[in-house]
C-alpha positions in Angstrom: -5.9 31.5 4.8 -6.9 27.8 4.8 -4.5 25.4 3.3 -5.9 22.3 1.4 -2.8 20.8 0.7 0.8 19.8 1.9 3.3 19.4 -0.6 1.0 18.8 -2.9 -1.2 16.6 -1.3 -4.2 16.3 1.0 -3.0 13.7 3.5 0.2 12.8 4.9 -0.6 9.1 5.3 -1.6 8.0 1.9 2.0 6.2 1.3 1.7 4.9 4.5 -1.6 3.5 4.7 -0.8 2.0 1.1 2.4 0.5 2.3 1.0 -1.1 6.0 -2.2 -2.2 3.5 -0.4 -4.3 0.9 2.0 -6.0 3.8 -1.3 -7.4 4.9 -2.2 -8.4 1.6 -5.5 -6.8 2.0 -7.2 -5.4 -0.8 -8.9 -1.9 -1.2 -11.6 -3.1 -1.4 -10.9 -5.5 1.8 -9.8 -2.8 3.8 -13.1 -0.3 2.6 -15.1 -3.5 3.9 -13.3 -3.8 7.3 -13.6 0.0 8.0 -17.3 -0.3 7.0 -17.6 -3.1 9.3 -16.0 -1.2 12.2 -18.4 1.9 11.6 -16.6 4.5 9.2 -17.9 4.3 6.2 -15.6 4.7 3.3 -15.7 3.4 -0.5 -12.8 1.7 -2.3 -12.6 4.9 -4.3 -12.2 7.0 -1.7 -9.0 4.3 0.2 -7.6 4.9 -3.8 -8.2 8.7 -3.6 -6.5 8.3 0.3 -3.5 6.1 -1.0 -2.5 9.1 -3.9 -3.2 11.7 -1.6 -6.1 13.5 -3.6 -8.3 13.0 0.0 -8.6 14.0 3.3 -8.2 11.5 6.1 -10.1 12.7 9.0 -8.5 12.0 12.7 -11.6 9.0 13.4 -10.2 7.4 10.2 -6.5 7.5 11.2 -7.5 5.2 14.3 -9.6 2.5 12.8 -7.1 2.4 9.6 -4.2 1.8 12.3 -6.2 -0.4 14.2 -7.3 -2.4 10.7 -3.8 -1.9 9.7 -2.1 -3.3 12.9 0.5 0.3 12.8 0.0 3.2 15.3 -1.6 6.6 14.4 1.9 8.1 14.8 3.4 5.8 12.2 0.4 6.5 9.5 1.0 10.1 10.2 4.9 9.6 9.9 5.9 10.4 13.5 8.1 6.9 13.9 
């Protein structure tokens, strides 16, 4: 059986990507550019979609977000 969601939602890291994102006052939009820029391309729709947990964050999108984001993968994935 494959399971699409946890607790309800597709990610884990939504809050936390939301959270590290507006302490850097970056925008969606401003972070969808910097990820663009450093070769994963994702709209400012889909960072939204990520942020309320109605998306899948894949594992290459973790570490460019934590790099962008200045936070560890373990941290966006609620590990520390």
């Amino acid at each position: 059986m494959k399971i699409y969601d946890y607790a309800g939602k597709k990610n884990i890291s939504g809050e936390r990507i939301r959270e590290a994102r507006t302490r850097l006052h970056l925008t969606q939009t401003n972070l969808a550019v910097q990820l663009k820029l450093s070769g994963v391309d994702v709209e400012r729709d889909s960072i939204s979609r990520i942020e309320i947990g109605t998306r899948f964050v894949t594992d290459y999108e973790i570490r460019e977000l934590s790099k962008i984001l200045k936070v560890t993968p373990a941290w966006l994935l609620g590990m520390e």
